[in-house]
C-alpha positions in Angstrom: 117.1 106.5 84.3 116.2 108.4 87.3 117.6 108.0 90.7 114.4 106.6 92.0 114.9 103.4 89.3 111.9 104.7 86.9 112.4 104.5 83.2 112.0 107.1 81.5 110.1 105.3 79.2 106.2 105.6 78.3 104.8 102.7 80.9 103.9 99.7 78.9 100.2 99.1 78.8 100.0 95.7 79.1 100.7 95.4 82.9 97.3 97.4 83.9 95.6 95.8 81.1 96.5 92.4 82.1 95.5 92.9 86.0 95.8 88.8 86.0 99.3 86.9 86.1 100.7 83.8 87.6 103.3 83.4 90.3 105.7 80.0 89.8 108.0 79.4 93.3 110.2 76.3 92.5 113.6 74.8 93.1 115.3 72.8 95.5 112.9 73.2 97.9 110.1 71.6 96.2 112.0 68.3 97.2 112.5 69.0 100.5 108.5 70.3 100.7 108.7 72.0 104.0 108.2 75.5 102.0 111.0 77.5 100.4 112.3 78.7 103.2 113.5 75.6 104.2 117.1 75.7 104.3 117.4 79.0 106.4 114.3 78.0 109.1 116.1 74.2 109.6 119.5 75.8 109.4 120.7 73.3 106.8 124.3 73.5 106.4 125.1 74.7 102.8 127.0 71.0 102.2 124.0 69.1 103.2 121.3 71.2 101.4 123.4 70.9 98.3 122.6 67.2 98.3 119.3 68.1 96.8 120.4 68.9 93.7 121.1 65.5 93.1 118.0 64.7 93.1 116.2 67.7 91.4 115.6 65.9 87.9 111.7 67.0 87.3 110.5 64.2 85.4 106.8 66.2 84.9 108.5 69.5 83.9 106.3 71.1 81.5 106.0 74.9 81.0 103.6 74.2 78.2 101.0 72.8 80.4 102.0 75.5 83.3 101.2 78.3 80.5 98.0 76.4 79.4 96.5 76.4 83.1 97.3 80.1 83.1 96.0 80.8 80.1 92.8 79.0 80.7 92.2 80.4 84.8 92.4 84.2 82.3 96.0 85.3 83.0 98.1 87.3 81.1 101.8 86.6 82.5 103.9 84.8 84.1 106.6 85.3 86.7 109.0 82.4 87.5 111.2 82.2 90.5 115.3 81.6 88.2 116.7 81.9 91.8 115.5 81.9 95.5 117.2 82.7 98.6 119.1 79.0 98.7 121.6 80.3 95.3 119.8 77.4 92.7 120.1 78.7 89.8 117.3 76.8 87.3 119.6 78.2 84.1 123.0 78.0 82.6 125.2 80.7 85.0 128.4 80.9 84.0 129.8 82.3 87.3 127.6 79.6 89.8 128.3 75.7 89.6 124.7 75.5 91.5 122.7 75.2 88.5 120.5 72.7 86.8 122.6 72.6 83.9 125.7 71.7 86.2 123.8 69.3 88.2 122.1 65.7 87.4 119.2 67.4 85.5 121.4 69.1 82.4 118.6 71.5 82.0 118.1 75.0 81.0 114.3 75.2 82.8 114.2 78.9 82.2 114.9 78.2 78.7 112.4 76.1 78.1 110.0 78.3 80.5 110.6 81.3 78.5 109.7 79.7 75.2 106.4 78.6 76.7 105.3 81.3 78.3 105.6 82.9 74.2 104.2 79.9 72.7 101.2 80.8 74.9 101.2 84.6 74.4 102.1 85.2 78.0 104.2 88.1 78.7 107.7 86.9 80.2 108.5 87.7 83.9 111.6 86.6 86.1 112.2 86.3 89.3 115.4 86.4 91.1 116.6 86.9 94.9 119.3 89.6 95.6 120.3 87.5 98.9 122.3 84.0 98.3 122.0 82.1 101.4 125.0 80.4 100.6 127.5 83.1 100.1 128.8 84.0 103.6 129.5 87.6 102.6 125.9 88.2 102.8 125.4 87.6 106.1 128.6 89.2 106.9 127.7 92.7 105.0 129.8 95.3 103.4 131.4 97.0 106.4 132.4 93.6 108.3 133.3 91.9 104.9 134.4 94.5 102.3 136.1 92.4 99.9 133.8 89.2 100.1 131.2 91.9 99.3 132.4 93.2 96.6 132.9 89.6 94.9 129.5 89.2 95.7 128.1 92.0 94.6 130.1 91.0 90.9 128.2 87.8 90.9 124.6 89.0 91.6 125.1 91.9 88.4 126.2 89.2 86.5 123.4 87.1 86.9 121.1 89.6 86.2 123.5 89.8 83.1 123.0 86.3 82.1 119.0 86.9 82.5 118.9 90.1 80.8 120.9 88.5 77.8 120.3 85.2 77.0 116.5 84.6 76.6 115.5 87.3 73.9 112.7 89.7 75.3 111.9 89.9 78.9 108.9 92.1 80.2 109.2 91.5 83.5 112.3 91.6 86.0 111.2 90.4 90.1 114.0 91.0 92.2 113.4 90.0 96.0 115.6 89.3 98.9 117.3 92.9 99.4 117.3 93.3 103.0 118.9 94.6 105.3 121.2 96.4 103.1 120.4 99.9 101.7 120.4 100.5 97.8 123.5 101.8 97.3 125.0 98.4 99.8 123.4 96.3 96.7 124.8 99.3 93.4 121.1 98.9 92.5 121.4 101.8 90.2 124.3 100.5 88.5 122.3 97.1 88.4 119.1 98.6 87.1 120.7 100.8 84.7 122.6 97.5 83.1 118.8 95.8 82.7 117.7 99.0 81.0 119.9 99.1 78.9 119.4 95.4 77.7 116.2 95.1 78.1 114.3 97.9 76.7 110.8 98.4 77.8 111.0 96.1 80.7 109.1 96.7 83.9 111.0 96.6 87.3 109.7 95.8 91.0 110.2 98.2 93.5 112.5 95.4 95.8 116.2 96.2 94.9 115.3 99.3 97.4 114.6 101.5 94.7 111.1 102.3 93.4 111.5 101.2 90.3 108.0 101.1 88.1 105.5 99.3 90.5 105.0 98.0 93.7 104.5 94.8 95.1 102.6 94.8 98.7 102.5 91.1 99.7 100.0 88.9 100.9 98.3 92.3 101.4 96.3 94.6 98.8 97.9 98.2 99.5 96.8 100.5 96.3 99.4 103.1 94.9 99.2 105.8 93.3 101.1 104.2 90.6 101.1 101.0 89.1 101.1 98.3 92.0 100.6 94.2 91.8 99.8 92.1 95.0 101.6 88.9 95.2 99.3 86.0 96.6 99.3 82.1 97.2 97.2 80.0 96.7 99.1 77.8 99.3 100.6 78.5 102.5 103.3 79.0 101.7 105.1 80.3 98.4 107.4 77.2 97.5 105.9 73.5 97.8 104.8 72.5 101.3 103.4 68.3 101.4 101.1 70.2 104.5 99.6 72.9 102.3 95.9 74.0 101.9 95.0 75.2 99.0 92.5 78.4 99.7 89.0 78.4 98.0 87.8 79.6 94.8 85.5 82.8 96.7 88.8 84.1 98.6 90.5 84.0 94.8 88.0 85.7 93.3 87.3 88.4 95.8 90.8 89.4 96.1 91.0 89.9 92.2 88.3 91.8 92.2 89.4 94.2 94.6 93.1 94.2 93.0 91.0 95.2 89.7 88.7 97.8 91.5 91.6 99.6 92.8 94.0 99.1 89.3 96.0 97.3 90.6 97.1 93.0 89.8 96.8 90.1 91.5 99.8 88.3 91.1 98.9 84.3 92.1 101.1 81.8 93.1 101.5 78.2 92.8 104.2 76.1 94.1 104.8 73.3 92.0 105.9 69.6 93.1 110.1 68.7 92.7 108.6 66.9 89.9 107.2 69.8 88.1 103.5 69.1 88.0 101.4 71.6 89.6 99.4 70.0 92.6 95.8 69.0 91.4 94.2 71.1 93.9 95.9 74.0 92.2 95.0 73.2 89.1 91.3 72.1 89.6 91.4 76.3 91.5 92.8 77.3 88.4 89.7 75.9 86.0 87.1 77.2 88.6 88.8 80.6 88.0 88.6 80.4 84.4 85.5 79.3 84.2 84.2 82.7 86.1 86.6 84.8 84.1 85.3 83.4 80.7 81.7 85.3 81.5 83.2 88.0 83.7 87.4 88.8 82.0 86.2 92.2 80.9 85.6 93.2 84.3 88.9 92.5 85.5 91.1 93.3 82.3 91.6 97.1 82.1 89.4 97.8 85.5 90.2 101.7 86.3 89.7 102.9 89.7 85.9 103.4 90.5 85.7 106.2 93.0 81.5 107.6 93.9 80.0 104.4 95.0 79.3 103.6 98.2 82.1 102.0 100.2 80.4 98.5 100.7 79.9 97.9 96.7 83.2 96.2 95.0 83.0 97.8 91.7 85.5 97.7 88.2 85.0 99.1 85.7 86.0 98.6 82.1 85.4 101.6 79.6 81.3 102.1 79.3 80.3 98.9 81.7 80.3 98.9 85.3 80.5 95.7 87.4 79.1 95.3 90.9 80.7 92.1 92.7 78.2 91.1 96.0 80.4 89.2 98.1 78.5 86.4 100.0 79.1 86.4 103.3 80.9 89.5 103.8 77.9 92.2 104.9 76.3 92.5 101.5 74.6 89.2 100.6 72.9 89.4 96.8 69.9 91.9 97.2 67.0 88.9 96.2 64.5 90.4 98.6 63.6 93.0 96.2 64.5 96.1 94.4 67.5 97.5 96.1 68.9 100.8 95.3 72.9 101.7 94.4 74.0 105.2 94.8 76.6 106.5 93.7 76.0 106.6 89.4 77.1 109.4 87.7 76.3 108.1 84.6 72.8 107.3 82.7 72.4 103.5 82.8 70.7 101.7 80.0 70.9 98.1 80.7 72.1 96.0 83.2 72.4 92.1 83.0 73.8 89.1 85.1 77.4 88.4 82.5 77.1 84.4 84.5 73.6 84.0 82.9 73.0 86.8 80.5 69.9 87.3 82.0 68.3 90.9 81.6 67.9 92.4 85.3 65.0 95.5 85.5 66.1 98.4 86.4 65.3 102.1 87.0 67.8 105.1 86.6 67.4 108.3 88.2 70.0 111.0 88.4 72.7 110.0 90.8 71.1 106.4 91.4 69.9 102.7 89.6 67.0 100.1 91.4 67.2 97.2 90.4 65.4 93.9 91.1 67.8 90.9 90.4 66.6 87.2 90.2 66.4 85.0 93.7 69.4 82.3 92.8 72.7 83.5 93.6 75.1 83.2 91.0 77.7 81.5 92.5 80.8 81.4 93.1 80.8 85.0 93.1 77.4 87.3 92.6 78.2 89.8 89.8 75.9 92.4 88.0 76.8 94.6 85.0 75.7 98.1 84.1 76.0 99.7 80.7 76.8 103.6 81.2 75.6 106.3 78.5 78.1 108.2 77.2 
């Protein structure tokens, strides 16, 4: 391992394959529903929040239908939260009594998560938060508290122990929650060195402060020059909120196309109720996905970086097809008023087609440039061409 945190391993080509996973934020704060955040923006004393986990016994908990929605809205992985910033630990830790297991639900969830996600053929992520808003050492730091850091420093690696140990394969590891202590405050190469070591093959974020093998812009789409994943909600916010909005099917889809058309991922998150059923909102967003991704997946899967075109066209590509996504609404409305030219094509076309419909669209190549006349009705939700390329 290098000091930056990459494996020296060959990057595992599922990740940019997949380009399509799903984000799973939930704990003790899905009871409170004010958000996850909860405990630390109402200063909840640690006593009182604790409360909650008397009450955290999900009677809807089931990964199988989580894995199912996922599966059917076209993603490829999953990435569950085993601990957020309030210490709930939604496994069997050995060095933490704040588990499910050790609380009124007598549940391993990650268990049962992990064995879904395979059932499914989704590839295994896990989150877990580096901060522990219960452990006073952390808000002390290692130069005011060297010794309580040091113990806490002890229990973090050996959580990421437990993780790394007791659920067979893992593909993905999601550490958050490292601020505002340097790399070295939180021994992340001794902590990423452990996981390598464990876990063979597995991908690492780049949010223990060292690189690792991809990075994780939030709420934003920031391409790299290496593999890179935006994490989104489809709420407000990231843990359950009884206020939340969920966004609309155009804003899903346009940021997953421009994730793909700059390979990278979209990362989508859902934040389940304290019961453990998704809300319906979310799930009703997650058909209308799948439905656009059963005629339209092989854009997405595998997209490579389209570079030629003209700024304004949102294009992936996927080995010899090219897709061009018009996005209603946003300065290119779908070109109905007649033929309309797209620069930019390097390569001899030699059919193009609408992948909602099927339907042929006519079309004339010249060198460097296509014409093509596509039919009046829009195909919502999202107005998609395809383009075959010659060799």
């Amino acid at each position: 391992m290098s000091k930056s945190g990459a494996s020296s391993q060959e990057f595992p080509a599922w990740f940019n394959e997949s380009r399509f996973g799903l984000f799973i934020h939930w704990g003790l704060y899905s009871i409170h529903a004010e958000g996850e955040w909860a405990m630390f923006n109402e200063k909840i004393p640690v006593e009182e929040y604790a409360k909650l986990a008397d009450q955290f016994c999900p009677k809807q908990f089931d990964p199988d239908l989580w894995m199912a929605d996922a599966v059917a809205a076209g993603m490829r992985y999953a990435v569950l939260t085993t601990r957020h910033h309030d210490g709930f630990c939604l496994w069997d830790s050995q060095v933490s009594d704040f588990t499910s297991v050790k609380t009124v639900a007598r549940r391993d969830f990650m268990a049962d998560y992990v064995v879904a996600c395979r059932r499914a053929g989704l590839k295994v992520g896990l989150y877990y938060s580096l901060l522990d808003w219960r452990m006073p050492a952390y808000f002390d730091g290692p130069v005011k508290n060297p010794e309580g850091w040091r113990e806490f420093i002890t229990y973090v690696h050996a959580q990421v122990r437990e993780l790394c140990t007791n659920y067979g394969k893992v593909d993905v590891i999601w550490f958050d929650g490292c601020w505002p202590y340097d790399p070295e405050s939180w021994k992340s190469e001794e902590l990423i060195a452990m996981i390598r070591e464990l876990q063979p093959g597995i991908l690492i974020n780049d949010r223990t402060g060292l690189p690792g093998d991809f990075d994780t812009p939030e709420n934003a789409i920031i391409p790299s020059d290496r593999a890179w994943e935006s994490c989104q909600t489809m709420q407000t916010h990231w843990g359950y909120h009884r206020n939340d909005q969920v966004v609309g099917i155009w804003e899903v889809l346009n940021k997953l196309c421009v994730c793909a058309s700059k390979g990278g991922n979209l990362l989508l998150n859902v934040g389940p109720h304290a019961d453990g059923h998704f809300p319906k909102a979310c799930r009703d967003l997650l058909a209308e996905i799948g439905e656009w991704m059963k005629a339209h997946g092989e854009a997405i899967y595998g997209s490579v970086f389209v570079t030629g075109l003209y700024n304004y066209h949102l294009a992936t590509q996927n080995s010899d097809t090219l897709y061009l996504h018009f996005r209603w609404g946003e300065g290119l409305h779908w070109p109905s008023w007649g033929p309309y030219w797209i620069h930019g094509m390097t390569r001899r076309v030699t059919d193009v087609w609408i992948p909602a419909t099927g339907e042929k669209v006519p079309f004339r190549w010249e060198a460097g440039r296509v014409e093509i006349t596509v039919p009046a009705a829009y195909p919502k939700p999202f107005g998609t061409v395809a383009f075959k390329l010659a060799d």
